[in-house]
N, C-alpha and C positions, 0 to 999 in steps of 0.2 A: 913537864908532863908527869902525872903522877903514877904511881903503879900501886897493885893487887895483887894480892895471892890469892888463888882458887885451890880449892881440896878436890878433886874429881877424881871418879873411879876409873878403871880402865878403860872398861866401856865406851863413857862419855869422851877422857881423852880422844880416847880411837876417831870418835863421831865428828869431834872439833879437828883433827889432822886431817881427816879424809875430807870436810869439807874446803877447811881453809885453800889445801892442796887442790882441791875440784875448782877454785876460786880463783886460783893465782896469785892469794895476798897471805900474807903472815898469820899465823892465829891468833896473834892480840887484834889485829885490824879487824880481822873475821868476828870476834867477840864482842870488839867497841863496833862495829856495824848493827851487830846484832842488839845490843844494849839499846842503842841510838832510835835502831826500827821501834820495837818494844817498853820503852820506858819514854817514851816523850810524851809531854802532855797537850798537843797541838795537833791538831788536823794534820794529816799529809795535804799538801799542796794538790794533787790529784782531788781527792775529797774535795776541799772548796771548789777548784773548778769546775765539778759536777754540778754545782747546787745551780739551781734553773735552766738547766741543759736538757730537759723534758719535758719539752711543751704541754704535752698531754697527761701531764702526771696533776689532778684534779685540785690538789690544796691550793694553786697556786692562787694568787688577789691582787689586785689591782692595774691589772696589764690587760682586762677584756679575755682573756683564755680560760676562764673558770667555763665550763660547760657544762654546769651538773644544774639539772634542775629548779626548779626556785623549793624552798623548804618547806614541808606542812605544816601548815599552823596548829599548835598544840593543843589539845582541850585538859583542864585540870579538870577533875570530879568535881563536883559540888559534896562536899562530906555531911552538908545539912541533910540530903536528899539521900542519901545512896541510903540502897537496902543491904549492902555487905554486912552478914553478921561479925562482929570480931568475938 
């Protein structure tokens, strides 16, 4: 296992004690928790199992649940034609 040195002021000390102690784990645990929550580069596992848990939530395609309207079809100007002055 490897180890760090941190420079912290009293303050933050105090903040890292009083949590770790509110915790019941060590304050290196408490830190490498903390690192682990905030520096990973991956979904929490909650996160993905959210993804299509919303029936009702409109993007969704190809499962028959989209229920938004059919789209309007667009008109471009004719630029031959328009009277816009530029």
């Amino acid at each position: 296992m490897s180890q760090i040195t941190l420079y912290l002021d009293d303050e933050t000390q105090a903040l890292i004690d009083r949590a770790a102690q509110a915790n019941g784990i060590s304050k290196s645990r408490w830190v490498a928790e903390l690192i682990r929550k905030h520096a990973r580069s991956e979904w929490p596992k909650t996160f993905i199992d959210a993804a299509g848990s919303f029936p009702e939530f409109p993007l969704r395609e190809g499962d028959g649940t989209n229920h938004l309207p059919p789209d309007l079809p667009r008109e471009m100007p004719n630029v031959a034609t328009s009277t816009r002055q530029c």
